[in-house]
C-alpha positions in Angstrom: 0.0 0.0 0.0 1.6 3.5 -1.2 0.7 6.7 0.5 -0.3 5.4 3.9 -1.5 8.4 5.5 -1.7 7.7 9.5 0.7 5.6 11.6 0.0 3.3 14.0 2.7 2.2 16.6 2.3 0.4 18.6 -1.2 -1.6 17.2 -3.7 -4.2 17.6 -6.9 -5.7 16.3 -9.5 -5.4 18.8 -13.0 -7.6 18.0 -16.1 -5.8 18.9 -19.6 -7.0 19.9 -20.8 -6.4 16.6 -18.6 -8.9 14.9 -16.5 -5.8 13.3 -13.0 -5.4 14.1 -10.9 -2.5 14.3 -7.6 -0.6 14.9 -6.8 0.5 18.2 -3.2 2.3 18.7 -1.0 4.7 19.1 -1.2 7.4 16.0 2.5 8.5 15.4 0.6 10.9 12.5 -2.7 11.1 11.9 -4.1 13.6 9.0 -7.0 14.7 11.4 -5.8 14.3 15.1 -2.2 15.5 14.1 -1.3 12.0 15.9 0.6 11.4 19.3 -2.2 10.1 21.0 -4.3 6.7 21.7 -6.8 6.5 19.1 -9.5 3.7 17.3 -10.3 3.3 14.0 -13.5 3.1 11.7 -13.9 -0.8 10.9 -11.2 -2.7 9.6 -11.5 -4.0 6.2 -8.1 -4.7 5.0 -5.0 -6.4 6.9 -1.8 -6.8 5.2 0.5 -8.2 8.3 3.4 -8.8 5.7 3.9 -5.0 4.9 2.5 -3.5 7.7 -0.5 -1.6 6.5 -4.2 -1.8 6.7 -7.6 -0.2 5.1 -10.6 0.9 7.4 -14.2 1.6 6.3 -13.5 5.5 6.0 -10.7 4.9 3.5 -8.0 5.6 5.3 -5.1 3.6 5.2 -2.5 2.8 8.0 0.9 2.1 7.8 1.7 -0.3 10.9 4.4 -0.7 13.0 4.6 -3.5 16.2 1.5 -4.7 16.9 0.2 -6.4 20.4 -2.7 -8.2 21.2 -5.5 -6.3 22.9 -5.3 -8.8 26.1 -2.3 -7.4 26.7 -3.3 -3.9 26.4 -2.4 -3.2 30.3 1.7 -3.7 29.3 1.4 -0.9 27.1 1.0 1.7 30.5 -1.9 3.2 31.5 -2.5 5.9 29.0 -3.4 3.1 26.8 -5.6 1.5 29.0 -7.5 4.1 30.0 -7.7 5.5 26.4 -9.0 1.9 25.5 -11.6 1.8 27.9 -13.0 5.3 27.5 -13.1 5.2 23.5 -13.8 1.1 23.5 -14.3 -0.6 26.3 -18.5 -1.1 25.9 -18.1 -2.2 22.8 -14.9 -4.6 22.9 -16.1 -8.3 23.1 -13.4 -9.2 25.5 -14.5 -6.9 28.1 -15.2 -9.8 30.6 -12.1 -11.5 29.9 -9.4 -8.4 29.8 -11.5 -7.8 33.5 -10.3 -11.0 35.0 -6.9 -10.5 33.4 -6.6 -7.3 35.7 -8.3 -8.7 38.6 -5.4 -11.5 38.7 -2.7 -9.1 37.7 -3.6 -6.8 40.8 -3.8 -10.1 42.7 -0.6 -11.0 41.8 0.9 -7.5 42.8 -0.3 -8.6 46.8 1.4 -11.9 46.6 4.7 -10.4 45.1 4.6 -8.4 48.2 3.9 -11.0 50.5 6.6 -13.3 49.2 9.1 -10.4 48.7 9.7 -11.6 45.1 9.2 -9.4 42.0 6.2 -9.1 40.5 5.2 -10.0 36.9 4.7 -7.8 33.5 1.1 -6.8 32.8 1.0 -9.2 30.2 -1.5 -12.5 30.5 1.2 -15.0 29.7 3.6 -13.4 32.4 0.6 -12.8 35.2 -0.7 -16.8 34.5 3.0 -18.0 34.9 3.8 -16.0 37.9 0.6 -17.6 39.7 1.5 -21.0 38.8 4.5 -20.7 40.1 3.6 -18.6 43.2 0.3 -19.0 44.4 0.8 -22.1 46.5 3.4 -20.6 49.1 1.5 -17.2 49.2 -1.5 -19.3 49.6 0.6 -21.5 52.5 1.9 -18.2 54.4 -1.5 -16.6 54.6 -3.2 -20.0 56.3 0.2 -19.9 58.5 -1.2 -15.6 59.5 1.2 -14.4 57.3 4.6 -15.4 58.9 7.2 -16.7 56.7 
């Protein structure tokens, strides 16, 4: 695609209730925003992964740089997240799920603290392994009252 004219990066392809998709990112350049800033895009109509660019229902087109997967939206710092929320959050379709995903991030925060060991990325994979490996001697010092 020649003459991309906005610039998404970071990106991601976030599925809505309707059973669109669209862009969500940051806008490095944008022809109407001026860019540097969160935004969504109009649905999503054409992906090309290989040369980073895509096509949305208003006709514009994006150039594309790393994209992320909208579970992981919290590792990409709270700007994001709150930008995500307030422009898509009632109409994302993994609402529920990203939900969970920050309840056990937050509860993994408390049993870093209580085992005095670092605590994981906000990233689903990293949150899901630091449980498995922790949860069972934070578990085992809070039936003990919380002495190590």
């Amino acid at each position: 695609m020649t003459g991309a004219i906005a610039h998404l990066d970071p990106w991601c392809i976030v599925p809505l209730t309707s059973g669109e998709s669209l862009l969500f990112g940051y806008a490095l350049w944008h022809p109407t925003t001026a860019g540097l800033g969160w935004m969504s895009s109009t649905e999503l109509l054409e992906l090309d992964p290989a040369a980073g660019t895509g096509r949305t229902r208003s006709g514009r087109r994006y150039k594309l740089g790393r994209r992320f997967d909208v579970m992981d939206i919290g590792a990409e710092g709270e700007e994001a997240r709150a930008a995500f929320e307030h422009l898509l959050g009632s109409e994302f379709e993994g609402m529920k799920r990203l939900w969970e995903m920050d309840r056990q991030w937050v509860a993994s925060q408390k049993v870093a603290r209580h085992l005095r060991v670092p605590p994981p990325a906000r990233r689903p994979a990293d949150v899901n392994s630091f449980l498995d490996r922790h949860l069972v001697a934070y578990v085992a010092l809070r039936d003990r009252g919380g002495r190590r």
